[in-house]
N, C-alpha and C positions, 0 to 999 in steps of 0.2 A: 878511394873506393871502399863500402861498405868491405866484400871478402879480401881484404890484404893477407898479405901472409900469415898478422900477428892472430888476425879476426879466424883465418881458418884453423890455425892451429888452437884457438883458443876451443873452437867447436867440436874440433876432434876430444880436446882433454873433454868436454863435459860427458859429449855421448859417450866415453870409457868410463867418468864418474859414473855417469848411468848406466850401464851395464853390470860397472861393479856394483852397484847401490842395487839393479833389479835382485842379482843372485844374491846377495847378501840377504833383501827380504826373504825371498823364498826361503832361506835357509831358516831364518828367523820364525817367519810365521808356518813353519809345517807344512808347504806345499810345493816345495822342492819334490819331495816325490811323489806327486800327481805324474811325473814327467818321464823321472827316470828312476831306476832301481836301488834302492838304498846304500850296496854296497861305492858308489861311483862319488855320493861325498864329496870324498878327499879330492875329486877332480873339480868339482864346483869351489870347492873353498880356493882351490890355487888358481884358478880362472877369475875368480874375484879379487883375489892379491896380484893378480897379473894386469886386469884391470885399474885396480887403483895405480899400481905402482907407475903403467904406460901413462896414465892422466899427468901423473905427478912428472915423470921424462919429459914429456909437450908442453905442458903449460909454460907460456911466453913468462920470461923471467926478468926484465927489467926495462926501466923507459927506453934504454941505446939501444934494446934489440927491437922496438917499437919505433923506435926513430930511423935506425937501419932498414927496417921491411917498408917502414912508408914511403921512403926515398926509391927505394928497391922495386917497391910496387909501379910507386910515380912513374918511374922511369920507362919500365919491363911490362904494366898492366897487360898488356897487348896479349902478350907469350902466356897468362896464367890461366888460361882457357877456365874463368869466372862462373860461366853456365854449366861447365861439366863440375866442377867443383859440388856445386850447391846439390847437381843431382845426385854426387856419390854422395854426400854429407845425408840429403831424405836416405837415400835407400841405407845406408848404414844406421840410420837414427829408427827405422823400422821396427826393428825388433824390442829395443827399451818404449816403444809408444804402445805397441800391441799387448804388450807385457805388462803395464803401468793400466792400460786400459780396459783392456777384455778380461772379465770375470775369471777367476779359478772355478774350475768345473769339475769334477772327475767324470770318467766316462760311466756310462749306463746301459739300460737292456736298446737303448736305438744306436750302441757300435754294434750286436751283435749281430744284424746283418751283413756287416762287412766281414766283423770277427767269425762269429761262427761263436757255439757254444759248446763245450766236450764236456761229458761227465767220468770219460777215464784219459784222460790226454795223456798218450805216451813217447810225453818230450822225455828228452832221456834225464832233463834237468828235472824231472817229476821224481822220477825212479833213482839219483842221486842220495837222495836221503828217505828212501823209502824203508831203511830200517831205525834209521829214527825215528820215523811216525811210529812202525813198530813199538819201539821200547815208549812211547808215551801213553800218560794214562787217558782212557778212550774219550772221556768226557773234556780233556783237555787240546784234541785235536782238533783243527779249523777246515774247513773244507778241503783246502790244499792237501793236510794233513792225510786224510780219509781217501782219498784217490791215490796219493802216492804210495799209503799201506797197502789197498787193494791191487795195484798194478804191483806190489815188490810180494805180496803174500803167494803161496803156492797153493793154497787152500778156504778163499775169501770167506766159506760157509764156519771158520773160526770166528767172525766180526758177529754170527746171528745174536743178536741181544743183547747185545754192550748200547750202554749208554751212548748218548749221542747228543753235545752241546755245542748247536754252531751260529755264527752272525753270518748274514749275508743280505743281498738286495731277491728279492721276488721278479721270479723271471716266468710265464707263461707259456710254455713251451706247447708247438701245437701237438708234439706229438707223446705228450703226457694224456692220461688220465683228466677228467672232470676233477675227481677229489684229489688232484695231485698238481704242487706247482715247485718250478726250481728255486734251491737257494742256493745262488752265484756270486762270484767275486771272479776281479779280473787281475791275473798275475800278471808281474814284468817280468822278463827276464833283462833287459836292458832298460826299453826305454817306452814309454804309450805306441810307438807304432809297431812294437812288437806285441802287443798285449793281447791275453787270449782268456775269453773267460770260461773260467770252468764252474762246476756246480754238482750239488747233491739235490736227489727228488726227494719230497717231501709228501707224506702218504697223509690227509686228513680232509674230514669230512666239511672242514670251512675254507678249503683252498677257494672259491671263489668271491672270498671276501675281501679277498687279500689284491693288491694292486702292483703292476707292474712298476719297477723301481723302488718300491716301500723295504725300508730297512727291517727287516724281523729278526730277532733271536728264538728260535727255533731247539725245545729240549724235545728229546725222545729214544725210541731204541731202533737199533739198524736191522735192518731185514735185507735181503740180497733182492735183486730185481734184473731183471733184463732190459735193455736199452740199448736200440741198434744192434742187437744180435749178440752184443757183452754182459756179463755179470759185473754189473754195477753197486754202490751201495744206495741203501734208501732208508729215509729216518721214518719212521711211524711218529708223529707227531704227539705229543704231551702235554703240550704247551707251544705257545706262539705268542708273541709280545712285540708290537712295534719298537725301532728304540731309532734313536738318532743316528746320521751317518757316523760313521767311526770316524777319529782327525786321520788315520788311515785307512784310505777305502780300499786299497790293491793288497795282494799277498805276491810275496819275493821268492820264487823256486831258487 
């Protein structure tokens, strides 16, 4: 019969090649972290050495052990319960077909109905390194950057007039201003279904020109604002420049 023991064990080694051959892409082409948070790495690279290595354990190893399982089949077929086989074999092969198949995406402003959108998020992984942001020079902070100086600062009206140079996606927020729209980006802290986007308002008299999910790089100077009953930061706009997604579109608290 086609599933002998040599045939199933031969399909288990592929689907682990495939497994290891999906993460090893991802690793490769920059969209390993679409998924999960940068630091985590080292655990995809030993899941794909784990991978190859099981492939290489299974794979059927000489004609006598193919002659052995054919006998062994012939005999026993009955007991290998053949239709359950084949159905763990799909469902296991699942995840390398979905993965091979469906697009890389990065998330956009249509999670943010599920996500939610914060312009001070005060995960305590914000405030971590919020004297970091501090000590950076102002033009060189990122959205992330700018929230977690403002939630660790004791006096945010010290940010009035500093430079202000950020990328992000354009987010329409209804409870902005006309001449005012978000610049977001979505953090991990682990993994995409932990992801929360955050963002700085953007103060200018061409925000409706601008489209949701459009990449801008965004120069200006920071002004304080209120939002949701917070003192938030807000860039007065300078300059606006569409530009491409970034090969990383999330920021790592």
């Amino acid at each position: 019969m086609f599933l002998n023991t040599r045939n199933y064990r031969l399909l288990q080694a592929l689907i682990l090649l495939g497994l290891g051959a999906y993460f090893t892409w991802k690793i490769v082409s920059g969209t390993l972290f679409f998924y999960i948070n940068e630091r985590f790495l080292w655990l995809i690279i030993a899941g794909a050495i784990g991978f190859f290595v099981l492939a290489q354990a299974i794979w059927p190893r000489s004609a006598v052990e193919v002659d052995e399982h054919h006998h062994h089949d012939h005999d026993h077929e009955h007991t290998h319960g053949s239709s359950n086989r084949v159905w763990l074999l799909l469902i296991v092969s699942m995840p390398v077909l979905f993965g091979f198949l469906v697009p890389v995406q990065p998330l956009d402003t249509s999670a943010i109905e599920t996500k939610g959108f914060s312009t001070n998020a005060t995960l305590a992984s914000l405030n971590d390194s919020g004297s970091v942001a501090l000590s950076q020079p102002a033009d060189e902070r990122n959205v992330l950057d700018w929230i977690r100086a403002f939630n660790y600062s004791e006096d945010p009206s010290e940010f009035i007039g500093e430079p202000a140079d950020v990328v992000g996606f354009v987010y329409h927020d209804d409870r902005v201003d006309d001449d005012q729209f978000m610049v977001g980006r979505f953090a991990l802290s682990c993994c995409v279904a932990d992801a929360f986007a955050i963002g700085v308002a953007i103060d200018s008299p061409d925000a409706g020109e601008w489209k949701d999910n459009q990449w801008v790089h965004v120069r200006g100077t920071i002004e304080l604002a209120t939002f949701d009953g917070e003192i938030v930061p807000q860039i007065v706009a300078e300059s606006i420049k569409e530009v491409p997604v970034p090969p990383q579109p999330y920021l790592f608290p």
